[in-house]
N, C-alpha and C positions, 0 to 999 in steps of 0.2 A: 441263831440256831446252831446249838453242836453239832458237827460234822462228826459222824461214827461210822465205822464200819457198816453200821445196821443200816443206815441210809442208803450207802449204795447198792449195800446186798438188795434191799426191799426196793430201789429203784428196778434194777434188770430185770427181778423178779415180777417185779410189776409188769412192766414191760414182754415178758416172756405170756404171760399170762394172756395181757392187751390183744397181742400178736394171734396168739390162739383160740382166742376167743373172739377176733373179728368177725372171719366169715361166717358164724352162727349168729352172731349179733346182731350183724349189718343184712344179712337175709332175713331175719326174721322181723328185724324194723323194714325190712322192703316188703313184707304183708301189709300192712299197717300206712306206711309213705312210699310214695315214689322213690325210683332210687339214689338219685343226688341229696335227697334230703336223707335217707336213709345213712349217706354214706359220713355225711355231716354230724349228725345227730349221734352217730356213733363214736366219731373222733372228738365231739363236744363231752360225751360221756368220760371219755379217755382222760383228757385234763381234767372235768369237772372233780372227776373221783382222784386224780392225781394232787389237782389242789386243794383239796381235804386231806391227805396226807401229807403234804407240807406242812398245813396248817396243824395238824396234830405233832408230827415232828417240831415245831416251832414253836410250841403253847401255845400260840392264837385262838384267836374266837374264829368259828366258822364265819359270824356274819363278814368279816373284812375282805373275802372272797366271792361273797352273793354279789356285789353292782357290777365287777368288771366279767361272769359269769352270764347273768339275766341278756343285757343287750345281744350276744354271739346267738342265745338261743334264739332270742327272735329274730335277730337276725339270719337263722338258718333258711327260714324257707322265701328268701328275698337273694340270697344270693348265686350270683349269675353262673360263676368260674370254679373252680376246684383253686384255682392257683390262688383267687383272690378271698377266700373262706379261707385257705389254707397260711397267708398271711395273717392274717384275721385273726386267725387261734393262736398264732402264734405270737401275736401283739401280747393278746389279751394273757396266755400263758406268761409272758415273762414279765409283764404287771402286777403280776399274781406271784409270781416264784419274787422276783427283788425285793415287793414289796415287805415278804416272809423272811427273808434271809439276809436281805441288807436293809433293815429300816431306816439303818443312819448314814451308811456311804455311800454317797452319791455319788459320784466318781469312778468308783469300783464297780457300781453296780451296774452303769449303764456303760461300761466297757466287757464285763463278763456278759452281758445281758448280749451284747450287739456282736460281740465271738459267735456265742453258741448258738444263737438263734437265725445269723446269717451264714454261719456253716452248715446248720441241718438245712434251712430254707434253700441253701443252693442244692445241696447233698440230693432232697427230696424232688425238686423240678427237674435237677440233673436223669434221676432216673426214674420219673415219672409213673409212679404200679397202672399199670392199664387191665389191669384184674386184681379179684379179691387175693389171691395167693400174696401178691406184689405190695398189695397194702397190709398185708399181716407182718410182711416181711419190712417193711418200710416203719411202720406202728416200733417193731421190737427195734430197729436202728433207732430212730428215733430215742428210744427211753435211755438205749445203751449209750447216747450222747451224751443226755441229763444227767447219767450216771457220773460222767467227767464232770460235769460242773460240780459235785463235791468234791471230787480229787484233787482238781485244779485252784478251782476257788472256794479252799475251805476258808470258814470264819473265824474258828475258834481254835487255834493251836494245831499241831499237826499228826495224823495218825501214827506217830510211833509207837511201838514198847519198848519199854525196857528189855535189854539182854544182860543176862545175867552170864557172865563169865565166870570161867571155871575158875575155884578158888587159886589151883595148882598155878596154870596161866598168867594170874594175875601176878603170884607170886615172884616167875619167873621175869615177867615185864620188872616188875620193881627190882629183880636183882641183875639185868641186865641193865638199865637205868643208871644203879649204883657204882656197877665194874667200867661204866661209860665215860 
């Protein structure tokens, strides 16, 4: 996967979105389900549609994202805890991210995988949202983490550009150089 600007912009972006779009989300699935499954279903939606952006960023086929996706949903309305769904997605999110971004390093993959996923996972029980506001705001930390894993653990070369120095400048380096 190239690591581009456009990926992280379009993570936080994502993530901004995620965030502000919870509480209408997660309300209006609580018409519909109770509200632990509500709250579930909505942060299943979160990754689901996050790992289709991967996978478009990535060239992949969607199907490589459907088996570790399908069990979480059904598993939504079986589980007990927040804490332990919230593992869960978290598993299954960074099976889903390595498997897009690092197909061939293993090593690499399951040391970035185990950084970022047991930094958010403590970050999130540390401060636990015990309201919708808290998980909107926990949703956009969240993405803003994911964001750093393409800073950190880029694949493909690194985001610089070129700077083009002033011809003058240059000049002067070369005849400082010379007089040296």
């Amino acid at each position: 996967m190239k690591t581009t600007s456009q990926t992280i912009r379009s993570t936080i972006i994502y993530g901004l979105v995620g965030g502000l779009s919870f509480i209408p989300l997660s309300a209006g699935l609580g018409y519909v389900v109770f509200w632990p499954e509500a709250l579930y279903l909505t942060l299943w939606m979160y990754v689901a549609v996050y790992s289709i952006l991967l996978t478009r960023w990535s060239g992949r086929r969607l199907s490589s994202i459907i088996f570790p996706l399908v069990p979480v949903l059904v598993i939504i309305f079986w589980a007990d805890s927040i804490s332990l769904f919230w593992v869960l997605i978290l598993g299954t999110f960074s099976w889903i991210r390595s498997g897009i971004c690092f197909p061939e390093h293993a090593g690499r993959k399951i040391i970035a995988e185990l950084i970022l996923s047991l930094g958010t996972a403590s970050l999130v029980i540390t401060l636990m949202p015990a309201s919708a506001f808290g998980w909107s705001l926990t949703i956009w930390m969240f993405f803003l983490i994911q964001a750093l894993y393409f800073v950190v653990f880029e694949t493909e070369g690194p985001l610089k550009t070129s700077i083009q120095l002033d011809p003058f400048e240059t000049a002067r380096e070369q005849a400082e150089r010379i007089l040296s």
